[in-house]
C-alpha positions as a Markdown table, in Angstrom:
| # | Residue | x | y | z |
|---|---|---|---|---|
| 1 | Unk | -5.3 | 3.8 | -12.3 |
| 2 | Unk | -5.8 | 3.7 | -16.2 |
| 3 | Unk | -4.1 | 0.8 | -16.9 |
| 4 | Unk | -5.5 | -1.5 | -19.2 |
| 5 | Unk | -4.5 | -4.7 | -18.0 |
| 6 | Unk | -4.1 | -6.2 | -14.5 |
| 7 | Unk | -0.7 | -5.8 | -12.4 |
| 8 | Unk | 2.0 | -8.8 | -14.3 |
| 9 | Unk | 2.5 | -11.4 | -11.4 |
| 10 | Unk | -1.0 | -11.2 | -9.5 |
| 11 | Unk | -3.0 | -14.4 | -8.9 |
| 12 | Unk | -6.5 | -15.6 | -11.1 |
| 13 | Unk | -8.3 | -13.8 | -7.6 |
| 14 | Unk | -6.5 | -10.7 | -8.0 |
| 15 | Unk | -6.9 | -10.4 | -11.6 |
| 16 | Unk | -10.5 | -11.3 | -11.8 |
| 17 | Unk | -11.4 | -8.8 | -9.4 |
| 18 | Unk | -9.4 | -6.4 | -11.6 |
| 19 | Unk | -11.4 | -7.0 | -14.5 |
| 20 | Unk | -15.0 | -6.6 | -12.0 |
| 21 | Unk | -13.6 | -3.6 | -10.7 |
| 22 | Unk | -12.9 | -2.0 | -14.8 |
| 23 | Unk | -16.5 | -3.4 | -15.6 |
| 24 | Unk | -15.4 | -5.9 | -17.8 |
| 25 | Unk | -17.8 | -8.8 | -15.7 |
| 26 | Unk | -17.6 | -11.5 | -18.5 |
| 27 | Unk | -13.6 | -11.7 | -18.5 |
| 28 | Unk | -14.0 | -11.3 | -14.5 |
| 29 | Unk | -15.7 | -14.2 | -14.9 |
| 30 | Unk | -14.0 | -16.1 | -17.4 |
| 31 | Unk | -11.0 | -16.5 | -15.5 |
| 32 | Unk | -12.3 | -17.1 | -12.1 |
| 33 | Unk | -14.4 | -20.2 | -13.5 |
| 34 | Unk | -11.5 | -21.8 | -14.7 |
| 35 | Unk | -10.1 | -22.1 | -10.4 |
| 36 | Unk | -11.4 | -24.5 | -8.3 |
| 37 | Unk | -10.8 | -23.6 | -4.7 |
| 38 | Unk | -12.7 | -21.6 | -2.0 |
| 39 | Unk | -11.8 | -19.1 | -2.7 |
| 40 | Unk | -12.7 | -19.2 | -6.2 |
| 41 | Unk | -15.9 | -20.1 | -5.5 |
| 42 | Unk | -16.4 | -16.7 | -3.0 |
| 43 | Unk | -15.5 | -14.7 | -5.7 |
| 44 | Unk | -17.3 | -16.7 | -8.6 |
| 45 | Unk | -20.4 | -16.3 | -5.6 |
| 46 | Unk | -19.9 | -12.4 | -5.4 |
| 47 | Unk | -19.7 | -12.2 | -9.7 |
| 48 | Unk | -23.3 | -13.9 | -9.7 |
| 49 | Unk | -24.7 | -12.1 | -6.7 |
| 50 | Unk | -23.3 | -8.8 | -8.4 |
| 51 | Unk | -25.2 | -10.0 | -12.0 |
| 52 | Unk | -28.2 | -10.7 | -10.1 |
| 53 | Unk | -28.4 | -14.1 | -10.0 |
| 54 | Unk | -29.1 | -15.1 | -6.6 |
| 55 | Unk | -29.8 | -18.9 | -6.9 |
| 56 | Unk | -26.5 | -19.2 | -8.8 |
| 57 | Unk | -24.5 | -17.2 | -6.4 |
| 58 | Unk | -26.3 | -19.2 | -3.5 |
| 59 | Unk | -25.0 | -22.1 | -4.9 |
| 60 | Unk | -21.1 | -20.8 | -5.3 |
| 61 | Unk | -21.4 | -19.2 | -1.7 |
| 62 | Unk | -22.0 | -22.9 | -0.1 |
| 63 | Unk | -19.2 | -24.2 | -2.1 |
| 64 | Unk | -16.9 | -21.2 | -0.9 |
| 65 | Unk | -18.5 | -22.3 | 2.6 |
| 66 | Unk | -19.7 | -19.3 | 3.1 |
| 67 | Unk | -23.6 | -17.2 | 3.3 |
| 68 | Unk | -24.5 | -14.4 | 1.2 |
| 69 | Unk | -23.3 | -11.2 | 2.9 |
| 70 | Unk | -25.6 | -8.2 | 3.7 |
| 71 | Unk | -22.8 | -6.0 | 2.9 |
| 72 | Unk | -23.1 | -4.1 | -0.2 |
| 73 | Unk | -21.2 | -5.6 | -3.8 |
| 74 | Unk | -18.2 | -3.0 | -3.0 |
| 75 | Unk | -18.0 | -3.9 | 0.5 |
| 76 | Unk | -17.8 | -7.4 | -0.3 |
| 77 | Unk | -15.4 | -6.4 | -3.9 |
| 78 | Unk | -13.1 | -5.0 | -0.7 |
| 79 | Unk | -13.6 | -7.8 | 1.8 |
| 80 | Unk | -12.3 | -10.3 | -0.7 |
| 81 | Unk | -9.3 | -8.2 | -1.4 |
| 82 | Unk | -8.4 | -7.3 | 2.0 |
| 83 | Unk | -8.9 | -11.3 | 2.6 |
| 84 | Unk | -6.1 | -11.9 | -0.8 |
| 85 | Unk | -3.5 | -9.2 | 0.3 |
């Protein structure tokens, strides 16, 4: 669990989350930007609900066609993951 880089071979998704998950939200959100699906957009969504900006991470959730969860940040960190695996 120390490792200091994500797992070789997993997607943008995984290893964005990887980098949220070590506390490292900048690179989290460096790569995730750069992807332009749904899915990206959920987890870009999650980054700027988890930074506290809500109007930004509004925006991302309607372009992941989704709404902002209730759920906690690490209930929604795990949602997405169980949703990639």
């Amino acid at each position: 669990m120390g490792a200091s880089s994500p797992p070789a071979g997993g997607s943008g998704y995984l290893q964005s989350l990887w980098y949220d998950a070590k506390g490292d939200w900048n690179r989290s959100h460096e790569i995730i930007q750069n992807i332009e699906d749904k899915t990206a957009a959920w987890i870009h969504a999650y980054l700027h609900r988890k930074e506290g900006d809500i109007g930004n991470a509004d925006y991302w959730y309607r372009r992941a066609g989704k709404t902002r969860p209730n759920d906690t940040l690490k209930e929604e960190w795990e949602a997405i993951v169980k949703a990639l695996l």
